[in-house]
N, C-alpha and C positions, 0 to 999 in steps of 0.2 A: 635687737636689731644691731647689725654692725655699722660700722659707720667708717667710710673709708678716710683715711690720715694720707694726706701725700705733705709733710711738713720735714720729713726723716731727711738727716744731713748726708751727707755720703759716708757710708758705712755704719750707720745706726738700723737701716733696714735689714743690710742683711746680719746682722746681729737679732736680730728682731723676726726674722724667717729660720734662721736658726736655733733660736727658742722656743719656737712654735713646734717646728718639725722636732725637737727633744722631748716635746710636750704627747705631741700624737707617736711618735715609739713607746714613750714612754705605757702608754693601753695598749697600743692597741703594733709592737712590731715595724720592722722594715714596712712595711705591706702600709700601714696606716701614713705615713710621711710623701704626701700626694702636693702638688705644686696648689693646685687649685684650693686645698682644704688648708696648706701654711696661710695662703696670702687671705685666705677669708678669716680664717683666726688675726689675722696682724690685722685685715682691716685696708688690701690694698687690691689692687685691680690684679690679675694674674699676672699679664704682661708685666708689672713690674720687679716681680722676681728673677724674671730672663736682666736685668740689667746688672746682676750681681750672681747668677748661677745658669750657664751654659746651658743644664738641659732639669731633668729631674733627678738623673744619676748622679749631678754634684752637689745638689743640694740634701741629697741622701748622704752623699761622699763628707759633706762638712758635718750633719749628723752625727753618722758613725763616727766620729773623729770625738766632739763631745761626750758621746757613751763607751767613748774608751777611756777618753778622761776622767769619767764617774765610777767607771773599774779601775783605773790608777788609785784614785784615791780610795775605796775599798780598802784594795790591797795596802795602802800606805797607813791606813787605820789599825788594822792586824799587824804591821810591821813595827807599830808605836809602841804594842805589847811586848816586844822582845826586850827581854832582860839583859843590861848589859855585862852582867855578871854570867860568870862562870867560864870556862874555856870556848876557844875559839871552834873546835867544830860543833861542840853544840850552842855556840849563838850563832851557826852557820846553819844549822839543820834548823833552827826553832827561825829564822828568818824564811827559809824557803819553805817548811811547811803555812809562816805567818801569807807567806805569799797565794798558797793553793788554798790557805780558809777565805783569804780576802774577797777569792774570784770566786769561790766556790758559792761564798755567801751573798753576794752581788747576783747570783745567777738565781739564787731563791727569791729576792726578795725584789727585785728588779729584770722578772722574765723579761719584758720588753724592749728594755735597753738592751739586756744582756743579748738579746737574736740581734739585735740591730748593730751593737759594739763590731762584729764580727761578722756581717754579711758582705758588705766592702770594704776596702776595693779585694779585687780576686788575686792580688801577692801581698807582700810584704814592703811594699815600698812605703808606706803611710807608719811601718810599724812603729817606727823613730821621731816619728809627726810634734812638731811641740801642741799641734791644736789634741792631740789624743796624750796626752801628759798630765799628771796630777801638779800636788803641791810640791813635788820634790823636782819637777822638770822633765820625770820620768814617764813614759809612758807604762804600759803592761808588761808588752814585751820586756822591755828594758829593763823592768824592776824583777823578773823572772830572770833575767839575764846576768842581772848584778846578784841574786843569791847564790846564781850557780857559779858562778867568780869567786864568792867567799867560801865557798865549800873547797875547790880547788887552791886560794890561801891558804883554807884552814887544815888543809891534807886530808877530806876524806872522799874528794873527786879526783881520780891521779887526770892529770892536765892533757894526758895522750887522747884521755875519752870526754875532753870538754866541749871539743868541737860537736854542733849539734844535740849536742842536753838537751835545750833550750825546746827543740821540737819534739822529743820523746818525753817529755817533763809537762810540756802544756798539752800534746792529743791525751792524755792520760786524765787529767783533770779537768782538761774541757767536755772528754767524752762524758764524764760521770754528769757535769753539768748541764750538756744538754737532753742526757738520758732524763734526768730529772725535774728538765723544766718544759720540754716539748717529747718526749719519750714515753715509755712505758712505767718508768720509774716514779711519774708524778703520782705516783697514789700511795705514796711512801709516807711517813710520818716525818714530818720534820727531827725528831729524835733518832730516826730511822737510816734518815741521811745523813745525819751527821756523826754515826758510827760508820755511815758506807765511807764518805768522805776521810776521816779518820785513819780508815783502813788503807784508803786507795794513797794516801798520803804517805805511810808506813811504807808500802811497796815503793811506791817513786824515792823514799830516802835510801833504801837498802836498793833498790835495782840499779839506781843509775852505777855508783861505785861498782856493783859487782858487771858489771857490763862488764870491764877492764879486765877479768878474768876467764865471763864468757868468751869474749874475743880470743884471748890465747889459748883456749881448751880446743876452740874449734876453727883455727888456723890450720888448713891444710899442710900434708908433712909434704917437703919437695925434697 
């Protein structure tokens, strides 16, 4: 039996509705993080979720935000394995691929978050969120952001083709991961995916640089 608490100080509830609702992504998806099923898990009357989230899209919105900070940190786990040895484009390439295993593996192992991380809001404006940031302060984005900034230090991104990396770098890697986790690809072996991954990885370190050459191959003559 639940047993309703109305004792919560101002701001330990909705701290406390936001755990909840991380808890029901966490099984069960976007789809699972209902107003009604947070506040029966917390233990509080419905109404008192509206006094700390406008409707059910911001109580999903502060969600999402959490399960992007659980893929920051992922990826900030994979980033702890790079070696600081050796020359600078390859602690540049072994951090941005540290980056695609981090998401990649978050997305196996935490399908639920992972559909929710990224269902809202519908742009980019949350991308920079400190509530969507690991232990580094960084969010996802951000931490894909700063690899491809040390590739372009490290001279193997020429700087003319840095603009928008960022978005051919993650459809690339998010595609394999939702192919994988809500896709046709779920019936792959874990050992399976992680040669796909591997691969698709491979490609993203060699295509972005060469992009810089596609573009001048197929620059119309005037």
């Amino acid at each position: 039996m639940t047993h309703r608490r109305d004792s919560y100080h101002h701001g330990d509830l909705r701290r406390a509705l936001i755990e909840a609702g991380t808890r029901l992504a966490r099984v069960g998806g976007p789809e699972a993080v209902l107003v009604r099923e947070v506040t029966r898990q917390v233990g509080v009357a419905p109404n008192a979720a509206y006094r700390h989230f406008a409707d059910r899209e911001a109580l999903l919105d502060a969600v999402c935000s959490q399960a992007q900070g659980a893929v920051a940190v992922a990826m900030e786990a994979e980033l702890a394995k790079v070696r600081a040895k050796g020359d600078a484009a390859g602690r540049a390439r072994a951090r941005l691929r540290a980056v695609g295993i981090g998401y990649l593996r978050f997305a196996q192992e935490e399908p639920g978050l992972f559909r929710t991380a990224f269902s809202f809001p519908a742009d980019l404006s949350r991308a920079a969120s400190p509530d969507s940031a690991g232990a580094s302060g960084l969010s996802p984005f951000q931490l894909l952001s700063s690899a491809l900034d040390d590739l372009v230090d490290a001279g193997v991104l020429p700087r003319a083709q840095r603009p928008g990396a960022e978005f051919l770098a993650w459809s690339a890697v998010h595609g394999l991961a939702t192919l994988a986790v809500t896709g046709p690809l779920r019936a792959l072996s874990p050992r399976r995916l992680r040669s796909l991954a591997n691969r698709l990885l491979d490609m993203v370190d060699r295509g972005l640089p060469a992009t810089a050459d596609l573009h001048s191959a197929t620059r119309p003559v005037r």
